[in-house]
C-alpha positions, 0 to 999 in steps of 0.5 A: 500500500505504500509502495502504491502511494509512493508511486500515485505521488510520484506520478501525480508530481511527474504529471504537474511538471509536464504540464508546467514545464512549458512555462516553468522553463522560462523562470527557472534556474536551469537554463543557466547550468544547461547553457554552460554545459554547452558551451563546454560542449562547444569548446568555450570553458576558457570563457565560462565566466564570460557574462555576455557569451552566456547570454549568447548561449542563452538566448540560442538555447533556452530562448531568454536571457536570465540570471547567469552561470555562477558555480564553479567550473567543475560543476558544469562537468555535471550537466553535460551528460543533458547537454545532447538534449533539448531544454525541456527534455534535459529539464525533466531528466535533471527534475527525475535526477533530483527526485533520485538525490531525494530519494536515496538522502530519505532512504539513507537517513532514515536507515540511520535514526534510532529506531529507523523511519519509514523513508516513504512517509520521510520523502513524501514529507518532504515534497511538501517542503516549500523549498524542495518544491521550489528547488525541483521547479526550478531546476537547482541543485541544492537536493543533491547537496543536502544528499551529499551533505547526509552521506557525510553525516551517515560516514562521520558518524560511523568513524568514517572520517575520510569518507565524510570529507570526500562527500563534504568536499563534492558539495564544493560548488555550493562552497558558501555552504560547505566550507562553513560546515566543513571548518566546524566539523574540523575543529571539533572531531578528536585528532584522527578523525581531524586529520582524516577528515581534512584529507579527504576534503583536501584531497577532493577539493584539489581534484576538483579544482584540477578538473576546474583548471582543465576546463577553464585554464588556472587563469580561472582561479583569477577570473571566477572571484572577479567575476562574483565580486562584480556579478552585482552589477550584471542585469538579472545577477540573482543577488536578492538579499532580501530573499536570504534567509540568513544574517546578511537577509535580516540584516538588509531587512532591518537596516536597509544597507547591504554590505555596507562598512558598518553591515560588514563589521555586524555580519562578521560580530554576529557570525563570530558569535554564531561560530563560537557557539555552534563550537561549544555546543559540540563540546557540551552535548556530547550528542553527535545528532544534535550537534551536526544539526546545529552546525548544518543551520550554523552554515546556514545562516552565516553564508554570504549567499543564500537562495530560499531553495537552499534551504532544502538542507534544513531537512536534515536539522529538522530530522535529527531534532525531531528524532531526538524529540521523539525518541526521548518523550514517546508522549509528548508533554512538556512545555519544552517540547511543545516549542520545539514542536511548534517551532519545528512545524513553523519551519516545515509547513508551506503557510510561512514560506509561501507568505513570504515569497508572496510579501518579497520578505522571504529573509523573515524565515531566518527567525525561526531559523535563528531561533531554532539555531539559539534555542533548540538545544535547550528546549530538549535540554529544559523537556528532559530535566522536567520528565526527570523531575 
């Protein structure tokens, strides 16, 4: 029976996409990785971060000119597998590719809590999380980071260290993301698992950045950061503070100043603080799941950029949490409890989320973010003591 649901939802997803594609195509991200993928394909990697050569390839392929190419060369790489295709069909086979990323992230961390989940009630959930949604319409990536980012997770917490910053190091085209998380998990594992950690990221990295110089000279190691650092001035560059749901989002939502001197210094006083906390926070628990949760919003909510598909990866934080939740109350009763609860629904279900996409505030979900971020921890802490009592 819920083999039979699992495949009416897929079908019935499948279904919506066909029929939205059309239109969907024209405001999604996709088109951005598909045109560089072609224009690997055609030879032109040494001029990957060429702004007005993308909107060539563009306008020849998916008909419009949008937001632009932004990731690292290597990941491109990814995308030339659809390239042979026509836009919209490489569209659908990157939505179904998504899916699978979904799929097996449910799959594994469902195996890996105590006691295990049902992963098909786990992914179904998760197709009505409004930024899983928004990642599949729009044809991103970030569902393959949050996969990436839970087989990190499942090898870290079974003493598989190297393994862990394999996987880590592979979401390196989300860098802003990564290396926040990896910089933590660094500083916090016990020697051997420190060293073997660093190695396998290390050594990925290197890999990619290799490959990334294969396809686009080692003069794109100069060329990628200009280009970011001038992308704010392009037309349609994708850079909505706003719609961040992070530090830099509330900040540019209560001060109306982005970037400027006196921002920069309260982004850097506030992620200083957020970095020594989510550091303590792996010394004082002593727990392995509530404190790799913690650090994934750590990431989060420090990076310089972040799209509300992004948050895809809260998946993880919301699991691990509620897990713990129910796992240590089977009834549910303290006051505690019901805030994390509450908290947590805030977070997962769509009323928010579509309210701020709609109000063009979408940096306002930072708060339940940060309040979960400040206050998760001792809500289990506080429920525990009062069931102890």
């Amino acid at each position: 029976m819920k083999a039979f649901i699992f495949l009416a939802l897929i079908f019935a997803l499948a279904a919506f996409a066909a029929t939205r594609v059309a239109a969907s195509l024209q405001g999604t991200d996709f088109p951005d990785f598909y045109c560089a993928a072609r224009m690997l394909a055609e030879g032109h990697g040494h001029q990957l971060y060429d702004a007005d050569l993308q909107r060539q390839y563009q306008a020849r392929y998916a008909g419009r000119v949008g937001t632009l190419y932004i990731h690292p060369p290597f990941e491109a790489v990814l995308y030339l597998g659809m390239a042979w295709l026509p836009l919209r069909y490489a569209y659908l086979l990157w939505s179904l590719l998504n899916l699978a990323f979904l799929t097996v992230a449910a799959r594994r961390l469902a195996k890996e809590l105590a006691p295990p989940w049902d992963w098909l009630v786990w992914f179904a959930a998760s197709l009505t999380f409004v930024p899983v949604l928004l990642c599949l319409l729009q044809g991103q990536d970030s569902l393959l980071l949050l996969l990436l980012v839970v087989l990190a997770f499942v090898a870290l917490r079974r003493d598989r260290a190297f393994v862990a910053g394999c996987w880590l190091a592979l979401g390196l085209f989300k860098f802003h993301l990564v290396l926040p998380l990896a910089l933590v998990l660094v500083l916090t594992q016990n020697r051997n698992a420190r060293s073997a950690l660093a190695k396998g990221f290390t050594l990925v990295a290197l890999a990619l950045a290799g490959l990334s110089a294969a396809i686009s000279g080692w003069s794109v190691f100069l060329v990628y950061p200009r280009f970011l650092l001038h992308l704010k001035a392009q037309p349609f560059a994708g850079i909505v503070p706003q719609a961040m749901a992070n530090f830099r989002g509330l900040v540019y939502l209560f001060f109306h100043a982005d970037l400027s001197t006196a921002t920069v210094a309260l982004l850097s006083i506030l992620s200083a603080a957020a970095l020594i906390k989510t550091l303590l926070g792996w010394k004082k628990d002593g727990e392995f799941d509530l404190a790799f949760a913690n650090t994934v919003v750590f990431a989060l909510v420090v990076s310089y950029h972040l799209n509300p598909h992004d948050l895809s990866l809260l998946l993880l934080p919301i699991a691990l949490l509620l897990n713990r939740l129910l796992k240590q109350t089977p009834r549910i009763s303290q006051p505690a409890h019901w805030m994390m609860l509450s908290l947590l629904g805030i977070l997962f279900l769509p009323p928010l989320h579509l309210w701020a996409l709609r109000a063009g505030v979408y940096a306002l979900v930072g708060l339940p973010m940060l309040a979960l971020f400040l206050g998760g921890e001792s809500m289990l802490r506080q429920g525990d003591r009062s069931k102890l009592l």
